[in-house]
C-alpha positions as a Markdown table, in Angstrom:
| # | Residue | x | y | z |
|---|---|---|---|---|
| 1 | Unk | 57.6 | 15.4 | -123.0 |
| 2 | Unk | 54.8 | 16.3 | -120.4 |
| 3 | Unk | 55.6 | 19.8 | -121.4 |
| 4 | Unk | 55.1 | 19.6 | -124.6 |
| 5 | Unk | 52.1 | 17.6 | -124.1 |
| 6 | Unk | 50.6 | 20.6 | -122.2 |
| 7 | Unk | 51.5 | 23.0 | -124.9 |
| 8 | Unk | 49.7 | 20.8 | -127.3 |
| 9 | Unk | 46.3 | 20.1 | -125.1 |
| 10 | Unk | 46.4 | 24.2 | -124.4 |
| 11 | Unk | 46.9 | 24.8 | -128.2 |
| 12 | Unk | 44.2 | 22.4 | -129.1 |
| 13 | Unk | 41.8 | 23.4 | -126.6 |
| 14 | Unk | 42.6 | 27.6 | -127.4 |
| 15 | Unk | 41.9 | 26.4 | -131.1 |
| 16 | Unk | 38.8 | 25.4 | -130.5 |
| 17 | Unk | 37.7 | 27.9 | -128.5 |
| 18 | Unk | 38.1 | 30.4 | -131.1 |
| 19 | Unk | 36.4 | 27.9 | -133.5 |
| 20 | Unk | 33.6 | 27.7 | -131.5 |
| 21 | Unk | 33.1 | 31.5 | -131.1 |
| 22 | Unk | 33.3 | 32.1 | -134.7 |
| 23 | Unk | 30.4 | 29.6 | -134.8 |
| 24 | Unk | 28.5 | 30.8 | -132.6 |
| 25 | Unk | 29.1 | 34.3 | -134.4 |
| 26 | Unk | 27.7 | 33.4 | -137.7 |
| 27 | Unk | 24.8 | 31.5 | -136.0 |
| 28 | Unk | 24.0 | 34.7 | -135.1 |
| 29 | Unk | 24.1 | 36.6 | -138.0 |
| 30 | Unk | 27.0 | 38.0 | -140.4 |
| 31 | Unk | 29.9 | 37.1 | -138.4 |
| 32 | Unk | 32.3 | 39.4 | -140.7 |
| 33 | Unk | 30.1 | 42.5 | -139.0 |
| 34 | Unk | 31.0 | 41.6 | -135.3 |
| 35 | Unk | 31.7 | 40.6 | -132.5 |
| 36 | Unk | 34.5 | 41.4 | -131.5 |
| 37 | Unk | 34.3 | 45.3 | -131.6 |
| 38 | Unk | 36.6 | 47.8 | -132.1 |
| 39 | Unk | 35.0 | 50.7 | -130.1 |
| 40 | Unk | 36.5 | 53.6 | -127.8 |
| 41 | Unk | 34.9 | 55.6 | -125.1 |
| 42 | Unk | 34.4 | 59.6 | -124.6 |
| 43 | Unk | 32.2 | 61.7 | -122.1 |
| 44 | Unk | 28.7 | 60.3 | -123.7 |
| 45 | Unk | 29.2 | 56.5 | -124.6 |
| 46 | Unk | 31.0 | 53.6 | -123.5 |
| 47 | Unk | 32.2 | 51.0 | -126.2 |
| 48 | Unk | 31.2 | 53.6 | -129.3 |
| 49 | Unk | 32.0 | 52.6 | -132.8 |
| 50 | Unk | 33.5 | 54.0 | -135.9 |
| 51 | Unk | 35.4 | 56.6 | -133.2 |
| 52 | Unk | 31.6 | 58.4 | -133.4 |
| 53 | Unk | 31.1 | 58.7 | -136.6 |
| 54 | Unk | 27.5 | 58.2 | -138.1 |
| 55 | Unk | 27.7 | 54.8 | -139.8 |
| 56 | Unk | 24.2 | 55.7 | -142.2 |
| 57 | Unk | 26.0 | 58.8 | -143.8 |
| 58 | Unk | 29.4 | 57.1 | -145.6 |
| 59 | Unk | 26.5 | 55.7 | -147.8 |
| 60 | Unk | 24.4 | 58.3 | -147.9 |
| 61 | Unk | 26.7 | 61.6 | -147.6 |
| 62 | Unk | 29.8 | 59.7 | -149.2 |
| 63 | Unk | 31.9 | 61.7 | -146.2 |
| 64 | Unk | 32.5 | 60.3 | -142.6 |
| 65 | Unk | 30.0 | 63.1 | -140.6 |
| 66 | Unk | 30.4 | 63.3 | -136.7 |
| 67 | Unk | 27.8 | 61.8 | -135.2 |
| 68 | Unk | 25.9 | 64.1 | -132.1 |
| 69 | Unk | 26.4 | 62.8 | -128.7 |
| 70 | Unk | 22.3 | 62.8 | -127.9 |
| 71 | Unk | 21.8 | 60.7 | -130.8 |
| 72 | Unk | 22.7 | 57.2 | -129.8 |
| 73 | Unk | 21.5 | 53.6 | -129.9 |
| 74 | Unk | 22.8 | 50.2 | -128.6 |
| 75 | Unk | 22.8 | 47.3 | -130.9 |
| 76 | Unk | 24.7 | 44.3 | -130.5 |
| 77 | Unk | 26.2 | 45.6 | -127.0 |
| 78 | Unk | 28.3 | 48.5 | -128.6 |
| 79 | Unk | 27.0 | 52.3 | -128.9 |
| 80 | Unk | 26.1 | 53.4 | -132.8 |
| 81 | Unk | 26.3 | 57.8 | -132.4 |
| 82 | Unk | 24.2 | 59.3 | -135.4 |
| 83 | Unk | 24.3 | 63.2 | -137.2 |
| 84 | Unk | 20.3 | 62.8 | -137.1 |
| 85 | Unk | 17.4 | 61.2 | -136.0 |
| 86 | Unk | 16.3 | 59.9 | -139.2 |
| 87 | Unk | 19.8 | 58.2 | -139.7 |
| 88 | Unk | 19.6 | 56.5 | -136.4 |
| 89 | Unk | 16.1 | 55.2 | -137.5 |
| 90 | Unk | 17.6 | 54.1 | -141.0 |
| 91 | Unk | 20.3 | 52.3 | -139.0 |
| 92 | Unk | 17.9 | 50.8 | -136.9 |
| 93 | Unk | 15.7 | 49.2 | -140.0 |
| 94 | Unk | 18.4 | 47.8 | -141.3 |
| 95 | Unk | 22.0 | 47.7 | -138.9 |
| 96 | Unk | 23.6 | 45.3 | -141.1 |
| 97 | Unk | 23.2 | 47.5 | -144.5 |
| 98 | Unk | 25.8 | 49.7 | -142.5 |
| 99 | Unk | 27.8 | 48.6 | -140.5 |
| 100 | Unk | 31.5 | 48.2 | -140.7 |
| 101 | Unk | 33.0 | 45.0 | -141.5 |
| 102 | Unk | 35.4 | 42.9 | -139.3 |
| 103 | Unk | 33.5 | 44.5 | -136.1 |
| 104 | Unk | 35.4 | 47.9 | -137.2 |
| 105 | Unk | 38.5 | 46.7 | -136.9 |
| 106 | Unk | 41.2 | 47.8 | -139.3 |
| 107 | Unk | 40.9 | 45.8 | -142.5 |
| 108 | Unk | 44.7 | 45.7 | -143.2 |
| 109 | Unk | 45.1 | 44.5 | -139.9 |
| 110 | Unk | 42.8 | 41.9 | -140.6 |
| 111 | Unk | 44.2 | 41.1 | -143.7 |
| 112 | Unk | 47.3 | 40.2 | -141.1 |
| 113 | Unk | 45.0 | 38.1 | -138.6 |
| 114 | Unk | 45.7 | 41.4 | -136.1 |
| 115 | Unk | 42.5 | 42.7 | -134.9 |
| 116 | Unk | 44.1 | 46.2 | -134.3 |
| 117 | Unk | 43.4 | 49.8 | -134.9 |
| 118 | Unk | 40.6 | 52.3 | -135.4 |
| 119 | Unk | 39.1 | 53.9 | -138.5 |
| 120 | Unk | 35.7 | 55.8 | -139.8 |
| 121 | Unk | 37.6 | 59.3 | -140.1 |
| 122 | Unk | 38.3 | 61.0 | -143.2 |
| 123 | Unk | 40.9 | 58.7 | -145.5 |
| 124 | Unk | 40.5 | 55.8 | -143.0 |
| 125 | Unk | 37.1 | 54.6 | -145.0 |
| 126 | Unk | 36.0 | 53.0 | -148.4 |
| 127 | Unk | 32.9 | 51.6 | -149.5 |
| 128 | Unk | 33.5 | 48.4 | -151.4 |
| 129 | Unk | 30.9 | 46.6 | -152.9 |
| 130 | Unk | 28.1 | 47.4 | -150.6 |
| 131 | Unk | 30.0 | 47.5 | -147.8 |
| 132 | Unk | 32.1 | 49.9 | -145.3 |
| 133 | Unk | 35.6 | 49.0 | -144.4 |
| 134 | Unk | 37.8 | 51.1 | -142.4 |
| 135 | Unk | 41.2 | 51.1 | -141.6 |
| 136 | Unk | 43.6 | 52.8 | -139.0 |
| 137 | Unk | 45.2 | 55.0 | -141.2 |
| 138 | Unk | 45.4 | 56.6 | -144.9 |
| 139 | Unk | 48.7 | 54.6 | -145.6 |
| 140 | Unk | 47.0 | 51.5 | -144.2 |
| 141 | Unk | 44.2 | 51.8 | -146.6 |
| 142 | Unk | 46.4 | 52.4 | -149.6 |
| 143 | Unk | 48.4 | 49.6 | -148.9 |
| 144 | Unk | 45.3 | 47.0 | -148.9 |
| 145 | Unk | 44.1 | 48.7 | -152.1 |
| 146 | Unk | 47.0 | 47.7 | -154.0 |
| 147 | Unk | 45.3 | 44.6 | -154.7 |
| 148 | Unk | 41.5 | 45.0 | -152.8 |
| 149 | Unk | 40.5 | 41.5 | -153.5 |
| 150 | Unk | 43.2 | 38.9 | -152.7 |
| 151 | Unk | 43.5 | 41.2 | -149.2 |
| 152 | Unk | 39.8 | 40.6 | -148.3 |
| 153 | Unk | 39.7 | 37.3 | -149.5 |
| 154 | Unk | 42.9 | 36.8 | -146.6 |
| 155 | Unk | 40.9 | 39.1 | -144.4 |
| 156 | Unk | 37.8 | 37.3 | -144.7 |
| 157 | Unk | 39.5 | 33.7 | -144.0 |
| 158 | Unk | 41.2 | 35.1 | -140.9 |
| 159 | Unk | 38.1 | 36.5 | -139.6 |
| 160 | Unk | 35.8 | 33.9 | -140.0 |
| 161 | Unk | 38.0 | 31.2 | -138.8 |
| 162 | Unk | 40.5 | 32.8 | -136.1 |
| 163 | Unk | 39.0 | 35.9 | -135.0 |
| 164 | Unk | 35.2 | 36.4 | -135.1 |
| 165 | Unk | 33.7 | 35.6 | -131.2 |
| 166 | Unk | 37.5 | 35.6 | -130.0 |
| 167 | Unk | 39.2 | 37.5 | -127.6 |
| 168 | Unk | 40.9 | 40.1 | -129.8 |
| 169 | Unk | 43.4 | 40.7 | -127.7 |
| 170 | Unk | 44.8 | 37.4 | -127.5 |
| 171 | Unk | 44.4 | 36.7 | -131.0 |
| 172 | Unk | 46.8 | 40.4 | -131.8 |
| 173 | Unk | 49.8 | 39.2 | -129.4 |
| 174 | Unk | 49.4 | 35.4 | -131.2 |
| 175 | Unk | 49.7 | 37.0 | -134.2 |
| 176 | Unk | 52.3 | 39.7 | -133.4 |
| 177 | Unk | 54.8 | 36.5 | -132.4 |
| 178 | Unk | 53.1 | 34.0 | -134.9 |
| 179 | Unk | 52.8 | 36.0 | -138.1 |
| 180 | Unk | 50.8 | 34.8 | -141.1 |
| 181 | Unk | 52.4 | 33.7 | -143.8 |
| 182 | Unk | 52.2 | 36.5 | -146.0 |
| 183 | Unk | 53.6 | 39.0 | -143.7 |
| 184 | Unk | 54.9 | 42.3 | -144.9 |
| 185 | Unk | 56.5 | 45.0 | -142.4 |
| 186 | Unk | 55.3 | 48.2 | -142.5 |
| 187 | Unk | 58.4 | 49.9 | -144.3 |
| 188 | Unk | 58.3 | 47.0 | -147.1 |
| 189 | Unk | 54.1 | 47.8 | -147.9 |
| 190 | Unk | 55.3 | 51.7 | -147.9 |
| 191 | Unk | 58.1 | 51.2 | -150.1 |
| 192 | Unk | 55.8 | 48.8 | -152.3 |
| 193 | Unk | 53.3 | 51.6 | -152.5 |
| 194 | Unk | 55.7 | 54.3 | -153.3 |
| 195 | Unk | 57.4 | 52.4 | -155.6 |
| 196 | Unk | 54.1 | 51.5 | -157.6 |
| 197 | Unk | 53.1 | 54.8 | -157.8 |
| 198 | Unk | 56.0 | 55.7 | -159.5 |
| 199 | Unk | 55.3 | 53.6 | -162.0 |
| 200 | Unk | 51.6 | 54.4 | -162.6 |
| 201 | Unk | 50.6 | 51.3 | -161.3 |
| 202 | Unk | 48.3 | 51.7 | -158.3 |
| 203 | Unk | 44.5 | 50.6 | -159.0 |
| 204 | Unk | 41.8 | 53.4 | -159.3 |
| 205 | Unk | 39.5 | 52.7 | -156.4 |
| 206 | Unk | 35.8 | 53.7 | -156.3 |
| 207 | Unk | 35.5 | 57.4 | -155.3 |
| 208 | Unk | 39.4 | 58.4 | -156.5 |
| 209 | Unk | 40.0 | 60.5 | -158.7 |
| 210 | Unk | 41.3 | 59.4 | -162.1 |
| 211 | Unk | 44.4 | 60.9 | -163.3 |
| 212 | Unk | 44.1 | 61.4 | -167.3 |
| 213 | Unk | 47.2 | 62.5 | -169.1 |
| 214 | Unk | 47.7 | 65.8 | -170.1 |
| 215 | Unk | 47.5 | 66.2 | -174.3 |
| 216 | Unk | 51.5 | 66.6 | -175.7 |
């Protein structure tokens, strides 16, 4: 009985803890932006996003451009690398125009309450609506795309109440053991994916190309 009693006051109180981050995250500004951060470090920058790519030119070059090493800033305690000067002052003016949702984070991760993985290369990227998500890998993007809006409306509920101000690396092992209730294994989406495309079935996202049947 005391045991469980002690499971329950550390449940409660780690509940409210992450409640109370996410709170203090949208208090101080779009809490589906960050923090937490998914960010990696090389030679020139410690916790650099978007694996150094330049966050300004998915919008504006529609491609994910290396960003140069001696073209950094800080903002929001993470390193933002640019391909130009101008870019890094566009950023700047306007950080939350560009930058990635869910703190960088994969989105179909998310989607899974698993703040996991890196994205921002080439096929790990889409701009939706306004707004850059990345994902850790092609198949993990074209598995969220098979139906965009039900995923971010999942992603955007775990976020905002489980994730956003938490310690991400708690919140991945809960969720590894404690998986939401929509939970597909890799080999099932795959399959799902494969098997749609077979039958002509996969959405045309903005920026793919749309495949028109030949004439008989």
């Amino acid at each position: 009985m005391k045991r469980r009693q002690a499971l329950g006051l550390f449940a409660a109180s780690a509940t409210g803890l992450l409640m109370g981050c996410a709170n203090v995250a949208t208090a101080a500004g779009s809490a589906d932006q960050g923090p937490p951060f998914r960010t990696m470090s090389d030679a020139a920058a410690d916790k650099l996003m978007l694996l150094g790519h330049d966050p300004v030119a998915y919008f504006t070059q529609n491609d994910a451009v290396a960003g140069n090493p001696a073209i950094q800033a800080q903002h929001l305690g993470v390193t933002w690398r640019f391909a130009s000067e101008a870019n890094k002052a566009e950023f700047l003016r306007e950080p939350t125009k560009y930058m990635p949702q869910f703190g960088g984070f994969c989105s179909n991760g998310i989607n899974y309450a698993v703040p996991w993985g890196a994205g921002g290369g080439p096929n790990t990227w889409r701009i939706y609506r306004g707004k850059l998500y990345v994902f850790g890998g092609q198949a993990s993007r074209d598995q969220f795309e098979m139906d965009t809006e039900l995923n971010l409306q999942r992603a955007h509920q775990y976020w905002d109440h489980e994730i956003a101000g938490s310690n991400p690396l708690w919140v991945r092992y809960k969720r590894l053991v404690l998986r939401v209730p929509h939970y597909k294994s890799d080999a099932a989406l795959q399959a799902e994916w494969e098997a749609r495309r077979a039958a002509g079935t996969l959405p045309v996202m903005p920026g793919a190309p749309q495949v028109v049947p030949s004439a008989p």
